[in-house]
N, C-alpha and C positions, 0 to 999 in steps of 0.2 A: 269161112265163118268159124268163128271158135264156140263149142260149146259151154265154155266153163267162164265165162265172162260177156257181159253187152257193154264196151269201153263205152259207146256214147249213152249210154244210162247214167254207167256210174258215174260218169264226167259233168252229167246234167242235176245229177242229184248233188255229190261233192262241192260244186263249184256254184252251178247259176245258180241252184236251189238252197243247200245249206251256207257256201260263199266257205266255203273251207279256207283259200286264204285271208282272209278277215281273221277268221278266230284264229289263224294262226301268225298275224303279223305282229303280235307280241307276246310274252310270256315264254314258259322252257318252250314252246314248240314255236321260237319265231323263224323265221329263217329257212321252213319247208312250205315251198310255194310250191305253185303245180309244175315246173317244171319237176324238180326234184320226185314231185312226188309221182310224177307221170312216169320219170324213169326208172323209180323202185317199182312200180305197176309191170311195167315194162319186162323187167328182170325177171319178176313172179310169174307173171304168164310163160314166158318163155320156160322158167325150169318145169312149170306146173304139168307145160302142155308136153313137155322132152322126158320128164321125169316119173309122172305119178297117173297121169292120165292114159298111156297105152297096159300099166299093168294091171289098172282098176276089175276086169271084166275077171281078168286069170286069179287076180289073189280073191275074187269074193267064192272063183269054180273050186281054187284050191287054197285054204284058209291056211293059219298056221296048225301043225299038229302037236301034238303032247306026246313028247318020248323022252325017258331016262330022266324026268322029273324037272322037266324043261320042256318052254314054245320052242319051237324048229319053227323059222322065218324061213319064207326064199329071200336068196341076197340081193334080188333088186328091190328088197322093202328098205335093205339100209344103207343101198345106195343110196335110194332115193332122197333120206334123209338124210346123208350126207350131204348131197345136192343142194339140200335147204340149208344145213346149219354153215356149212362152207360159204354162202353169198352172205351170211351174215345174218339170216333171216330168224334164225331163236333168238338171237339179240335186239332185233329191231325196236321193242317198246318200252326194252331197260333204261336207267337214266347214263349216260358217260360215263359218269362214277362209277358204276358198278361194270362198266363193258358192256353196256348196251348202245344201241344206235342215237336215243332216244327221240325214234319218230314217235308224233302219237298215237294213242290207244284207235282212234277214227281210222289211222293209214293202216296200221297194222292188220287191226281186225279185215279192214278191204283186201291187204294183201294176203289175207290166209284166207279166205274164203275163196279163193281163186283154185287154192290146192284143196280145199274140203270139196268143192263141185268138182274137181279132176278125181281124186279119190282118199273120199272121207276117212278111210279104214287107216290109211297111211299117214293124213294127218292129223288125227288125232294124238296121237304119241308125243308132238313137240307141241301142239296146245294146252294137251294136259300138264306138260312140265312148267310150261311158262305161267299156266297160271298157279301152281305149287309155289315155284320160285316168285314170284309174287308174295305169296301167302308168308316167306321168310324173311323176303326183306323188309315187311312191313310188321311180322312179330316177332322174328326171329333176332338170336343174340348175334352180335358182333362175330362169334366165332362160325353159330351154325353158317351166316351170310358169306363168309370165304372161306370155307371149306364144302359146303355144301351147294347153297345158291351159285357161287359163279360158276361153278362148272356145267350146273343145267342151261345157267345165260349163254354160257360159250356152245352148248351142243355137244357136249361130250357125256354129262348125265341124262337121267330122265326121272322123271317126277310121275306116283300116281298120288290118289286120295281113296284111304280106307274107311268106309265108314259103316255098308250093311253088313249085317250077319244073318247068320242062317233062322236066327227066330227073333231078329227083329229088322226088316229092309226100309220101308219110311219110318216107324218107329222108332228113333234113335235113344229114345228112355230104354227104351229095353236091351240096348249092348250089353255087353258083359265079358269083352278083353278088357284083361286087366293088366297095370303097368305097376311093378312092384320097386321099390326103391332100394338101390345098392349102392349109393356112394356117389361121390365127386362128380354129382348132377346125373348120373347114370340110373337107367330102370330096367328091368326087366319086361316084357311082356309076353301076355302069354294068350292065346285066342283065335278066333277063326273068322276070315272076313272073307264075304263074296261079293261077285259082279265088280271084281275090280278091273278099271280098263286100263290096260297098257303094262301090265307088269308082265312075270316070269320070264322075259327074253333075254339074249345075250348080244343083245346089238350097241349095246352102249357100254361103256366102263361101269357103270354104277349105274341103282335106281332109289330114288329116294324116295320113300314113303312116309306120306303123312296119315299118320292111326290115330282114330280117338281111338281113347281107352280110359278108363277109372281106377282113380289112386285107391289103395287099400280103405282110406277114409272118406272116401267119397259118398257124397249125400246121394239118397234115390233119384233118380230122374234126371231130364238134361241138364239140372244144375251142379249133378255132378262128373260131368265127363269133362275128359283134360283133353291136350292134342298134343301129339310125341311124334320125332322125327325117327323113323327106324330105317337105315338103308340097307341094303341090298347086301352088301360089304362093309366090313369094318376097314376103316381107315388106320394105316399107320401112322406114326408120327410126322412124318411127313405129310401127312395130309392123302397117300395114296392108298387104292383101294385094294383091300387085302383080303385075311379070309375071310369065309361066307360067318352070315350072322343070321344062320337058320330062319331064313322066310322061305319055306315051305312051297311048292307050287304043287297042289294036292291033284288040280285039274284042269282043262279049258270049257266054259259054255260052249254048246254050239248052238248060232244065232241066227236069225231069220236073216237078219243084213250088218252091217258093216264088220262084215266076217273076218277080217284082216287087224282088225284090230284084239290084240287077245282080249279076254274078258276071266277073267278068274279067281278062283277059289284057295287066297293063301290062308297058313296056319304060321303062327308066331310063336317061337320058342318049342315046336313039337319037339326037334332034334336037340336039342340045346338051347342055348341061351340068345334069347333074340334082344338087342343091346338098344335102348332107345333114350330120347333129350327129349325131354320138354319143350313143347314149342309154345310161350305167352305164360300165363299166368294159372296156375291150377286149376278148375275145373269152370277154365272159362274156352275149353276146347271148341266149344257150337260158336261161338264169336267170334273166334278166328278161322274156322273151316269155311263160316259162312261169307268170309271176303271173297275166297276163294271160290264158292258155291255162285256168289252172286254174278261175278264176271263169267264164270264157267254156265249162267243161266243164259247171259245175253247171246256168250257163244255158241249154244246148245238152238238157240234161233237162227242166230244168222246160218249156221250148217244146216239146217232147214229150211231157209230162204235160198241156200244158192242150190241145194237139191234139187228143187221146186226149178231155181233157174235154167240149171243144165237139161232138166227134163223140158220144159216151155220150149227153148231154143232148139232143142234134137225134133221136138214134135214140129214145132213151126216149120224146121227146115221141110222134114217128110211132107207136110201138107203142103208145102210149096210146090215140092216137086215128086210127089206120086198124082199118077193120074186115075180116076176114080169116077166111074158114074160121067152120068149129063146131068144137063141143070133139070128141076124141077118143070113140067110140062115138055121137057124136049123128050120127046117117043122116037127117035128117027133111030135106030140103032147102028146104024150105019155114020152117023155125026161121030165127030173125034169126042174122046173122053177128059174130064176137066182137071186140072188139079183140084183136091182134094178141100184148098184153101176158099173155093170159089163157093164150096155149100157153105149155105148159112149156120148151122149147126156146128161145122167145124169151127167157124169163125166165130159163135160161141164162147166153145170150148177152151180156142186161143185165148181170147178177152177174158175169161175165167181165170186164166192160169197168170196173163200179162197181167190183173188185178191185184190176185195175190203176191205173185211174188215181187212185182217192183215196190205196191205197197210195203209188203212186209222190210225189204231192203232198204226203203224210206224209211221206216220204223228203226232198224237196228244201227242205221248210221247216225241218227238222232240221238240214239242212245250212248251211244261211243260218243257223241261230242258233249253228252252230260257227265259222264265219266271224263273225260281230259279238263271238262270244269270243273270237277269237283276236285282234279289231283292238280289244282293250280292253275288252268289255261284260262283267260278269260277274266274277264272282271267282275262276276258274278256272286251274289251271296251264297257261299258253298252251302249254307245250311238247307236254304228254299232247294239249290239243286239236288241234294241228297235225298230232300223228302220226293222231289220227283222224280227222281231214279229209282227210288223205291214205290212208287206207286208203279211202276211203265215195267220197272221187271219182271214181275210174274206176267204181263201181257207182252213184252218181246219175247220169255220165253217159248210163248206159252200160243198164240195165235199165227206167229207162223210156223209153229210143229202141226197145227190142224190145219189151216185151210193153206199150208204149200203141199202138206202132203194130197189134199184134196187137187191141189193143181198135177200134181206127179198121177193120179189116178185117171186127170182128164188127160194127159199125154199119153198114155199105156191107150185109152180109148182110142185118143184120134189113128192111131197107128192099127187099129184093132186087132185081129189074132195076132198077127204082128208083134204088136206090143208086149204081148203076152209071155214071150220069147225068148227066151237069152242070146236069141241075132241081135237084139237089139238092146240099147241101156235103159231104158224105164222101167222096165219091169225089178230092175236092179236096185236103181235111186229109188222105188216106191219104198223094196224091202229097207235100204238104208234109213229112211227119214222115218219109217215108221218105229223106228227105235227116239226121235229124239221127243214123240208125245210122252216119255216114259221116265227115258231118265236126267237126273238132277232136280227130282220130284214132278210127279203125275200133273197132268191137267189139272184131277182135281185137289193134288194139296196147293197147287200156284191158287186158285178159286180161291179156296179157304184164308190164305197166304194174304190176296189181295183183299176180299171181303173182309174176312176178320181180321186183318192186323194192319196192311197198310194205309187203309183208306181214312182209317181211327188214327193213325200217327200225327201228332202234331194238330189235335182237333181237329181234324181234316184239310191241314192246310195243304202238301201233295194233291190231292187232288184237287183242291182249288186252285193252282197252281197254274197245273195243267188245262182245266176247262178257262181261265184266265188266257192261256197262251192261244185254245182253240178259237176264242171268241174273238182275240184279234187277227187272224185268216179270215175271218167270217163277216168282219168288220169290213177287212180291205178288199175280198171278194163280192160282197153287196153291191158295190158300184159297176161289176163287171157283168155286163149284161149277160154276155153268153151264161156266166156262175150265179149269179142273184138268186135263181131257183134252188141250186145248190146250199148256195148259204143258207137259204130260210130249210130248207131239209135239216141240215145239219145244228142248225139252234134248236130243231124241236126234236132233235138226238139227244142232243146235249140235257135235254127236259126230261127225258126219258131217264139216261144216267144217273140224274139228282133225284127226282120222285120214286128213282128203284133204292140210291144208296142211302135217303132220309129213311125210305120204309124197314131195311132191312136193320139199321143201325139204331133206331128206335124201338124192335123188338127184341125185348130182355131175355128171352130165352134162346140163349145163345144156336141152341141146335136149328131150331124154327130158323131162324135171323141166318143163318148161312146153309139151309135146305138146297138153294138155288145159284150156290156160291159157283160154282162151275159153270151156270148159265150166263151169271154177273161179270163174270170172266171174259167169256166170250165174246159176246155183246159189248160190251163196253169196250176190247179191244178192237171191234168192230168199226165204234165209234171215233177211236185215233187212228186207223187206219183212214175213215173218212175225210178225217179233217186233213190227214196227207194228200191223200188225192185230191182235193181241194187245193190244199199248197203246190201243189205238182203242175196242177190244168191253171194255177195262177199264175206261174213261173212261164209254163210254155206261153201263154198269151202274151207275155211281155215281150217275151223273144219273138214272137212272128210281128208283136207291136214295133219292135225296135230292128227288123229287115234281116233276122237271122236267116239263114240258107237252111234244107232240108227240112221244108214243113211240112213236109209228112210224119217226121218224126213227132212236132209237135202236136199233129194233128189228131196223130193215135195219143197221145195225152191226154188230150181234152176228151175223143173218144171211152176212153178206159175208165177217166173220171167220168164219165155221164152212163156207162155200164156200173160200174160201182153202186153209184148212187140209187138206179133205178132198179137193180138185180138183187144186192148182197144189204145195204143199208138198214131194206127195210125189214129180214129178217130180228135184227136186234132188238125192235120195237117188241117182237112178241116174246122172247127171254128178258128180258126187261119189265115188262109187263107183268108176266109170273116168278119174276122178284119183287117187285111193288107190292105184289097182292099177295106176297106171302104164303103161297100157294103151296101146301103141305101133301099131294098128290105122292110124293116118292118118300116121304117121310111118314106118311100115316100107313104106307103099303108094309105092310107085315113082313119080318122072314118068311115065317109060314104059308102067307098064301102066296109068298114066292114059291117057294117050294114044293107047295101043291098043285101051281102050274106046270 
């Protein structure tokens, strides 16, 4: 049994469910059918499970350390991604042109999420690059893009993104590195930026960082921050990397979890002259970070989804097979003792965790196939898809950072002291995941994010969009007897979402109006979760309709859908509720008589 992967999940999701080769029988991604794509599947697991998955336990006991102004890695970290960039895998989702594979963004993301449940710490380093390198090719000059970008496409760079300081972390009006102008497109900067992941190491030739920072003339506030490339090394003319170009590595965090990936505090220009290029247009720097921001939100889910999965599948295994207790009424003490899986409670516990995280993984490959639409795949109006990728983002970020970590807290449970343990890996994946409710903005700026900005996009058409897309599942499940209760559930969700987003978006005071934006959040992610697991227990029906083998698989489908609906659903009617009603309880509560509690 592999921990860091369920193939016939992903295979049911990928294929019968979303019909992966369909959307990919024409456009740049014709021509990757499932065989192909089973074989790159194939290849991932295999390095994931050889490569990153047996040192997961040892690099979170022994992290990197900070000496002589530099992370000290152990060398099986860059082995290991060597391992990756050598099969080709930092290239996988670039286009030909540039030396990438050009699988799509759907396969890719599937295929790295195989190495973030083996061990996140380590792969985070070549996610971070690729979506950097992203962020060049699509604003960066001719020159930054072959000098810079392909060498992180090929694996031989590495990419971070600078963006908090020490007195401003979500705040980004309030930075204050500054990029001073010296000539022949060249700036200076100078400043101090934290919680950056993946820098100050020496594992790679070069690291390129991408800094906001503000021109001498720059306006107050995020209209006027720019985005500059500053690497690690100055290039010679030849394009290779030479000397240092004073980024500073002042310190390392030390972190509850994914301790293996540095996390640190550079300073730009302390020593010298720290040499940096313009990346896009003057002080349109949040526009182009945030392409990068937005891809790196979806992935900031999914590595929380497959957290959630490696802990579900290690727990499930243990209840299988520890033996524990007699059933309920059996007193005989002398009776053999049951597996663990046979209490009801356990079996709970399971369906909690198999809720979330297959949901959620429903969720985030939905989203990667709105993204390969939007970047040409498909015959779709890119503009409608844009606004629904921008409603679904702060909710893929953002729903399964809470309830997969909530599934990693019920596996630490079912395992009990156990769990607790660094015998074992849950206690581990809790501490990891519990990092990704935080960064690439909080829970509650995604809230504010989706309440106040995207749901208003385009009159609200994103979201009508999408409740458009829920209503036909809901439509085609009506008929289905077993679902018919389900659908009429989920239409008066849907009731809920529109009577909370009319309420909130009708009152003028903006603070009131997004009081509850975190609740709106949640809940309403709630809500496209449901209508997946509807989609999911509609899909397996078909298949036991049309004589598929292993119906027990499907049967825990429909199962998991009718736990859902009856367990988790209807909590959202009551955060919902208390955004409809406007419900001013955390808003009228004072500092003070916080404080006096």
């Amino acid at each position: 049994m592999s921990y860091i992967v369920d193939r016939h999940n992903l295979d049911f999701l990928l294929f019968d469910m979303f019909d992966l080769e369909k959307a990919h029988a024409s456009g740049p991604f014709e021509g990757q059918d499932r065989e192909l794509i089973s074989q790159l599947l194939d290849t991932a697991q295999r390095i994931a499970e050889a490569e990153y998955l047996p040192t997961a336990a040892t690099l979170d006991a022994v992290p990197p350390t900070f000496e002589n102004g530099e992370a000290v890695m152990p060398a099986y970290v860059a082995r290991a991604l060597n391992a990756y960039s050598e099969a080709g895998l930092s290239a996988q989702s670039f286009p030909e042109e540039v030396g990438g594979l050009g699988m799509s963004h759907t396969v890719s993301m599937t295929v790295n999420g195989m190495f973030s449940a083996a061990n996140v710490a380590i792969a985070n380093y070549f996610l971070l690059t690729a979506a950097a390198a992203r962020l060049l090719l699509a604003f960066g000059t001719e020159e930054q893009k072959s000098r810079y970008a392909s060498h992180m496409i090929a694996g031989r760079w590495m990419g971070t993104m600078c963006l908090s300081e020490p007195q401003a972390g979500s705040s980004l009006s309030d930075i204050t590195t500054r990029a001073d102008p010296v000539g022949e497109g060249s700036y200076h900067l100078r400043g101090t930026k934290i919680w950056i992941s993946g820098g100050g190491h020496r594992m790679s030739e070069n690291i390129v960082h991408l800094v906001l920072a503000r021109l001498p003339d720059a306006p107050a506030g995020v209209k006027g921050i720019s985005l500059f490339l500053v690497p690690q090394k100055r290039l010679d003319e030849a394009g290779r990397p030479g000397e240092d170009n004073n980024v500073t590595l002042v310190g390392l965090a030390h972190k509850m979890g994914q301790r293996g990936t540095t996390n640190c505090q550079l300073n730009f220009g302390e020593d010298g002259a720290s040499v940096g290029y313009l990346i896009g247009k003057p002080n349109q720097g949040l526009h182009a970070m945030f392409h990068m921001m937005n891809e790196a939100r979806i992935g900031v889910g999914h590595i929380a989804t497959m957290s959630g999965l490696m802990g579900y599948l290690y727990s499930l295994e243990y209840a299988n097979e520890r033996l524990q207790g007699r059933r309920i009424g059996q007193k005989n003490p002398g009776s053999p003792q049951i597996p663990l899986i046979e209490h009801v409670d356990i079996r709970r516990m399971l369906l909690a965790q198999k809720a979330a995280v297959e949901g959620a993984l429903a969720l985030c490959i939905y989203c990667a196939l709105l993204v390969d639409e939007q970047n040409g795949g498909g015959e779709s109006d890119h503009a409608d898809v844009a606004l629904l990728l921008e409603v679904l983002t702060p909710i893929v970020k953002s729903w399964p950072s809470e309830h997969c970590l909530e599934a990693n807290k019920w596996a630490m449970q079912i395992l009990g002291g156990a769990g607790y343990t660094s015998d074992h890996p849950v206690e581990r994946l809790y501490r990891d995941n519990r990092l990704n409710h935080i960064y690439e903005g909080t829970f509650g700026i995604q809230g504010i994010d989706l309440l106040g900005r995207k749901v208003r996009l385009g009159e609200g058409r994103g979201l009508a969009l999408l409740i458009q897309r829920i209503k036909a599942t809901i439509g085609e499940a009506a008929h289905i007897p077993a679902l018919s209760g389900h659908a009429a559930k989920l239409t008066d969700a849907l009731a809920w979402v529109t009577d909370a987003t009319a309420a909130a978006l009708a009152e003028p005071e903006m603070e009131r109006s997004l009081a509850n934006a975190t609740l709106y959040l949640d809940a309403t992610g709630t809500v496209v979760i449901g209508w997946l697991w509807l989609w999911q227990a509609m899909v397996a029906v078909r298949m036991e309709e049309g004589g598929a083998t292993n119906r027990a698989f499907y049967e825990a489908k429909r199962a998991t859908c009718d736990y859902f609906f009856r367990y988790q659903l209807p909590h959202a009617q009551i955060d919902l509720g208390l955004v409809n009603a406007l419900d001013v309880t955390c808003l009228t509560t004072t500092p003070e008589q916080i404080r006096a509690a």
